[in-house]
C-alpha positions in Angstrom: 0.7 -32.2 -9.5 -3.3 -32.5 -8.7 -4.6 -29.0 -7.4 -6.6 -29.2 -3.9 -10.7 -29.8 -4.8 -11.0 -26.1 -3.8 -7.9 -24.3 -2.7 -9.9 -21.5 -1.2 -11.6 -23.7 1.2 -8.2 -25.4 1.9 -6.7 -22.0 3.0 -9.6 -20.9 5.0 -8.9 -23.6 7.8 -5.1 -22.7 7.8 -3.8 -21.1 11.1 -1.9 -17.6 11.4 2.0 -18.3 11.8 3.6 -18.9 15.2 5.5 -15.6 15.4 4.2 -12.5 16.1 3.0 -10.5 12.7 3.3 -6.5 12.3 -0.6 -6.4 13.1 -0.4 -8.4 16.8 2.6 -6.5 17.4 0.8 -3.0 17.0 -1.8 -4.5 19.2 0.3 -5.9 22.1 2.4 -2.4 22.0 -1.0 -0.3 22.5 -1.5 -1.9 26.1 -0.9 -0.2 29.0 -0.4 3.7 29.6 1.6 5.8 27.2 5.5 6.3 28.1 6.4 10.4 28.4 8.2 11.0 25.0 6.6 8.5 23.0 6.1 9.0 19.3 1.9 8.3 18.9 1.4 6.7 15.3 -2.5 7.2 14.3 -4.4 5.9 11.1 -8.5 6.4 11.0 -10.2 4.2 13.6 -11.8 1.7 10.7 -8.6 1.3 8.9 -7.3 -1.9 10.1 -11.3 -3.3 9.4 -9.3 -4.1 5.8 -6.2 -3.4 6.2 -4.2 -2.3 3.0 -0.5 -0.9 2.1 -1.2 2.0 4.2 -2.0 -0.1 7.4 1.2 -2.3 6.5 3.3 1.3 6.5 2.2 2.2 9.6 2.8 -1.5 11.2 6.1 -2.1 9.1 7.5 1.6 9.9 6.4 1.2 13.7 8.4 -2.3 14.4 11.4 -1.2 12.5 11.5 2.5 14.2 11.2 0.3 17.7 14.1 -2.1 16.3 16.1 1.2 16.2 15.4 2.4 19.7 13.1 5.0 19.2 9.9 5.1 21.7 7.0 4.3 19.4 3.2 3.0 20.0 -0.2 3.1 18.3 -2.4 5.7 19.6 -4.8 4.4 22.2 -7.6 7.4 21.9 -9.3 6.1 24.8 -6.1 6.7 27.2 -3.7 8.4 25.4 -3.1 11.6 26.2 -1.3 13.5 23.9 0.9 16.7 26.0 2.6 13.5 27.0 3.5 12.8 23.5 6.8 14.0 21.6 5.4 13.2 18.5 1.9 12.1 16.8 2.5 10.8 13.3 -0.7 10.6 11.6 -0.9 7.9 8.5 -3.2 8.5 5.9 -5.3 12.2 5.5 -8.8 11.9 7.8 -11.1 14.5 9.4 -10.0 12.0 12.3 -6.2 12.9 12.1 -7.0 17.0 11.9 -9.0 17.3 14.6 -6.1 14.8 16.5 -3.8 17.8 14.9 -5.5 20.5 16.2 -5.6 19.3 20.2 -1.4 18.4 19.1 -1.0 22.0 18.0 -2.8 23.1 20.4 -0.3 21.2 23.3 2.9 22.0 21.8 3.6 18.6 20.1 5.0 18.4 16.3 2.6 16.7 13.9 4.1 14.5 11.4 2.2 13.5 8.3 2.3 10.9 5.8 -0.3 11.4 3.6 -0.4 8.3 1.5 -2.4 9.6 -1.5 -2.7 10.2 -5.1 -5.3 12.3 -7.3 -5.7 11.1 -10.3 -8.2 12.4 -12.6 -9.1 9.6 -14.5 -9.4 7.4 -11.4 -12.1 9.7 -10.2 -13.6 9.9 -13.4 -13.8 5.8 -13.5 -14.6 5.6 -10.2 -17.2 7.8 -8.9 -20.1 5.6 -10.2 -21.8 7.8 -12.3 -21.4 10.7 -14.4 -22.8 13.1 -12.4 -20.5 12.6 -9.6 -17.8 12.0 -12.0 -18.7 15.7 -13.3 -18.4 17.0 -9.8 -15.5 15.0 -8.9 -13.1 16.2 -11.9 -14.5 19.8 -11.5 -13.8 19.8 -7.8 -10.4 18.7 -9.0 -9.7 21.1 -11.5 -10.9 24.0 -9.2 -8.2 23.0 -6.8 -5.5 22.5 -9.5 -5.8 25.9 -10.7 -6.8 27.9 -7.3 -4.7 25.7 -4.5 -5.3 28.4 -1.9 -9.5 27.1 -2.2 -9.4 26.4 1.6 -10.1 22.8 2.9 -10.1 20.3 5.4 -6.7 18.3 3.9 -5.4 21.7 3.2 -6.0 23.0 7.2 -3.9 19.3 7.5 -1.3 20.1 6.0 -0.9 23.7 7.5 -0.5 21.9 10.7 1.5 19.5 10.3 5.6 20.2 10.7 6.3 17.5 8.6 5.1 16.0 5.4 6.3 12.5 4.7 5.1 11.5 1.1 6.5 8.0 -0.7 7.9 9.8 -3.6 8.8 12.9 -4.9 5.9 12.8 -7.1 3.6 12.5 -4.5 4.9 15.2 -2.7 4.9 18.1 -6.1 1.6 16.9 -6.6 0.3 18.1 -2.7 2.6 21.0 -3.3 0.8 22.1 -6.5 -2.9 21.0 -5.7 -2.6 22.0 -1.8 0.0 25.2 -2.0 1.8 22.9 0.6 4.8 25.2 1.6 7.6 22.7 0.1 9.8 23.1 3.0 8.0 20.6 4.9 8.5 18.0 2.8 10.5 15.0 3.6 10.8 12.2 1.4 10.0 8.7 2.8 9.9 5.6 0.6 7.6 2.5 1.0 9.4 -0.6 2.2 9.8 -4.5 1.9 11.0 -6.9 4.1 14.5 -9.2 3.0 12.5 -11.8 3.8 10.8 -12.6 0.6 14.5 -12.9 -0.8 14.9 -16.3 0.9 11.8 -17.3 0.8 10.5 -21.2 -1.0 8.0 -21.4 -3.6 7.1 -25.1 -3.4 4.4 -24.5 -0.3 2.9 -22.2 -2.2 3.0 -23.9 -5.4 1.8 -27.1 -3.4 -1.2 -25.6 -2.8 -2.7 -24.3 -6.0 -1.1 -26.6 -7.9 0.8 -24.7 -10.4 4.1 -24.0 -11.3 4.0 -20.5 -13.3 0.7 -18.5 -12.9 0.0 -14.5 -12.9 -0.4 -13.5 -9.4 -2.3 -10.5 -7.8 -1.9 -10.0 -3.8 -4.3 -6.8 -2.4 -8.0 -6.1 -1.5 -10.3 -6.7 -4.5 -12.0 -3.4 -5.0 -12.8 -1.0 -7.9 -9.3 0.9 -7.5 -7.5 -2.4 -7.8 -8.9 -3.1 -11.3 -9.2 -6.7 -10.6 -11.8 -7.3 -13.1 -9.8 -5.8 -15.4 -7.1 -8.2 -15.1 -9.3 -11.3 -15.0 -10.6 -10.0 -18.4 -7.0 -9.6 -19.8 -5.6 -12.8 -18.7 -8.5 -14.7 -20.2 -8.0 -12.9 -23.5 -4.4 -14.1 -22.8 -5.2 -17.6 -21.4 -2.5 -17.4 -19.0 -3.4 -18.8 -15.5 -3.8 -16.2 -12.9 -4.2 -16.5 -9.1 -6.0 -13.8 -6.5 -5.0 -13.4 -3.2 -7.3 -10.8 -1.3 -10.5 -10.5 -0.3 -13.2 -7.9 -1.3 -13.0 -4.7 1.0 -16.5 -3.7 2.6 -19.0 -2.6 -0.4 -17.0 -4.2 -2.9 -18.5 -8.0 -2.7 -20.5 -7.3 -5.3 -17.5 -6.5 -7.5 -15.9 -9.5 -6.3 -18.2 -11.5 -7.7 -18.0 -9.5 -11.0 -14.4 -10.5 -11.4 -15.7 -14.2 -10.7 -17.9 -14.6 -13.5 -15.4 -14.1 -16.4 -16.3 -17.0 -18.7 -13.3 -19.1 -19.8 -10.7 -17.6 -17.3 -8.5 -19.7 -15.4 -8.2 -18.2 -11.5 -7.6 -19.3 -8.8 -9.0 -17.9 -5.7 -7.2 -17.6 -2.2 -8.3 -15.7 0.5 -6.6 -12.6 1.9 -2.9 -13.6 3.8 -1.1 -11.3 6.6 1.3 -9.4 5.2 3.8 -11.7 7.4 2.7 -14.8 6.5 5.4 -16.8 5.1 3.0 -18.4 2.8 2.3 -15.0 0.8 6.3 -14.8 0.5 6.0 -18.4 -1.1 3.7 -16.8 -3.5 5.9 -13.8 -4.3 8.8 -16.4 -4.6 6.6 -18.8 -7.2 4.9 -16.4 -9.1 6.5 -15.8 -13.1 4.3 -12.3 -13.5 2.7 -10.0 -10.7 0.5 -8.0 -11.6 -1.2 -4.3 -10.5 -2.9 -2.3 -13.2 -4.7 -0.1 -10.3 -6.1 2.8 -11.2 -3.1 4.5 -9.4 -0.3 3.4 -6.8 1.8 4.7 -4.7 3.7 2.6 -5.5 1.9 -0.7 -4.2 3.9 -2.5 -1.6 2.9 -5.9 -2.9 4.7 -5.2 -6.3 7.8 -3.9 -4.3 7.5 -7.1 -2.4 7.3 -9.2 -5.6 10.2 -7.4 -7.7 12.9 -8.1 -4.6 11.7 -11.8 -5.1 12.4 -11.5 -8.8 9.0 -11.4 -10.2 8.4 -9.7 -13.7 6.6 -6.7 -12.8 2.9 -4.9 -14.7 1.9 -2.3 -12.8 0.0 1.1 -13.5 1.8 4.2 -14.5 -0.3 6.0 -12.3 0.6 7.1 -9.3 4.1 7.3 -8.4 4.9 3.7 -10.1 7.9 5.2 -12.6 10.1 6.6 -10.0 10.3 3.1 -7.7 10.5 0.7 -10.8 11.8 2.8 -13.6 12.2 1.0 -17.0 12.4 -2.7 -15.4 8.3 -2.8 -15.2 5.6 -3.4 -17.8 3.1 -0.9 -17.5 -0.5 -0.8 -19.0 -3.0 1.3 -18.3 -6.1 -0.1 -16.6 -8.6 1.2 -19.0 -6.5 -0.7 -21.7 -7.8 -4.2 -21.6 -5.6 -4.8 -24.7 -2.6 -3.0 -23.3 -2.9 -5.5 -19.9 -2.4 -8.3 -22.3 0.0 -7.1 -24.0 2.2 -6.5 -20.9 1.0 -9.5 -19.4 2.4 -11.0 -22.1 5.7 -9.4 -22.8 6.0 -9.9 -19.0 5.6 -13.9 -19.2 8.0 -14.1 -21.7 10.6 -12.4 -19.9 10.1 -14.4 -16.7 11.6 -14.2 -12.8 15.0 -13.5 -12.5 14.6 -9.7 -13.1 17.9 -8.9 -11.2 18.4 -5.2 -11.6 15.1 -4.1 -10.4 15.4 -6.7 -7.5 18.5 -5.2 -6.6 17.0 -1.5 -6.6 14.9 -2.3 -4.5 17.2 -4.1 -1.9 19.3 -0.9 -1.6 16.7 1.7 -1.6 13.3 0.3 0.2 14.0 -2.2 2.9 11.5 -1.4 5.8 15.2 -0.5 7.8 16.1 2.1 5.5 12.6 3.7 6.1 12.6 4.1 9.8 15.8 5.3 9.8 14.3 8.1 7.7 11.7 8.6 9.8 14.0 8.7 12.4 15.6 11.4 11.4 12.6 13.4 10.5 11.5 12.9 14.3 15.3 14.0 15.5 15.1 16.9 13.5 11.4 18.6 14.6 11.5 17.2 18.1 15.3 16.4 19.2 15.9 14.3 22.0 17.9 14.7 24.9 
């Protein structure tokens, strides 16, 4: 099969699909003045400039919370009011989202928090970009590790907040121990995938690119992501990889970092909704995805690609172990070596990787979610 001239290009021109995706839902639900009772989801006001997995939460959790009944819509701050509110549910930790918590408090309604986070100590080491702020980072952090009542603005957060809705258990001991987050506010809510992918046809995708097996990465191309990291590990492995994502504000300089790896065989594809049934085509196609972040938690992309039967590399920072347990290939993602070497023990297992597909399908569908969050919502604000 002859690959397009330049598949990017190709992709650029392509239209959004005919039904209505998580994103345009949000935005067509935020019309028009609140209902009294409504559950008010918030995420920082530049979030959805580049939206990630915590934007997809938010938009996932909201359509599938509606599916179930429940009164739910995006915060409009400009109209909102909140005393007419039963709920707000703040996604993601911000300055934003306290000082929303405060005027909630403040009104008598419950705030609900999912913080979507991870510290992790080499991250902010790697990441601070240079060693001076990487000195202040990891001291800042070991300050709060050993003295968690050091006040602070995600600590203030999470005093008031009724409920704390991390994606794992891990996440959640980890804001106990760091934050002195009184554990009885913790409620355990998983990430989610769609069925979708499950039925979803890898020719249009494989159409397009003009492969049949190939390494695939789907997320924003950033630092955190450790793109360039696997661009340098599949050219050391000289198996074909394909990038779907674009770089996130600040990072296009990065970008083009992970585009000047001599010898490596990419392929690069602009960023695709997370409803578009073209990225489920890739998902379906794709023999290996890979994530070596620098942390996840647990990366809804990898989620998405293990319920299609993808062999799964992925970081074992974060809160990776507990979703995909001994069915993944991890490699850390200052390991260059240790990428390839799960990259390649990954390629010669191949799709089909049935148990970890079917782990997925009974714990983290989007509708197992809501209902969680459902009951969270039931349980600090009933109804009726």
């Amino acid at each position: 099969m002859t690959p397009p001239d330049d598949p990017a290009n190709t992709l650029a021109d392509r239209r959004s699909p005919s039904q209505v995706s998580s994103m345009d839902w949000l935005g067509h639900r935020s019309l028009g003045p609140i209902e009294s009772g409504a559950v008010l989801l918030h995420a920082p006001s530049h979030a959805f400039q580049s939206p990630g997995g915590g934007e997809v939460q938010l938009a996932r959790t909201a359509r599938h919370l509606d599916a179930l009944g429940v009164l739910v819509r995006p915060m409009n701050p400009w109209a909102d009011r909140l005393e007419k509110a039963r709920i707000l549910h703040l996604f993601g930790m911000s300055r934003e989202g306290l000082e929303l918590a405060k005027v909630a408090q403040s009104r008598g309604v419950p705030v609900v928090l999912s913080p979507i986070c991870w510290f992790e100590p080499s991250a902010l080491a790697a990441l601070a970009g240079s060693r001076l702020k990487a000195a202040s980072a990891l001291a800042a952090w070991g300050v709060r590790r050993a003295v968690p009542r050091v006040p602070g603005w995600r600590k203030e957060l999470f005093r008031r907040s009724d409920a704390v809705l991390p994606n794992s258990e891990a996440e959640g001991e980890q804001l106990a121990r760091l934050f002195g987050l009184d554990r009885r506010k913790l409620r355990v809510v998983p990430n989610g995938v769609e069925p979708t992918v499950l039925g979803a046809n890898p020719e249009p995708f494989r159409a397009l690119i003009g492969l049949d097996e190939f390494v695939l990465y789907a997320g924003r191309i950033e630092p955190r992501k450790n793109v360039l990291g696997l661009v340098k590990a599949c050219e050391k492995t000289r198996l074909p990889l394909v990038v779907v994502g674009d770089p996130v504000p600040g990072s296009e300089s990065y970008a083009e970092q992970c585009r000047g790896v001599p010898l490596a065989s990419v392929t690069w594809v602009p960023r695709m909704d997370a409803d578009d049934p073209l990225l489920a085509s890739a998902f379906a196609a794709a023999r290996v995805f890979a994530l070596p972040s620098w942390f996840e938690t647990p990366g809804l992309a990898a989620l998405e690609a293990a319920l299609a039967g993808c062999a799964i590399v992925i970081t074992p920072f974060g809160c990776t172990r507990e979703y995909f347990g001994n069915w993944a290939f991890y490699a850390r993602p200052d390991r260059i070596q240790e990428i390839s070497k799960a990259l390649t023990e990954a390629w010669e297992a191949g799709r089909g990787r049935t148990e970890l597909a079917e782990v997925v399908h009974r714990r983290y569908l989007w509708a197992t979610v809501a209902r969680r969050t459902a009951e969270v919502y039931d349980e600090i604000a009933p109804t009726g």
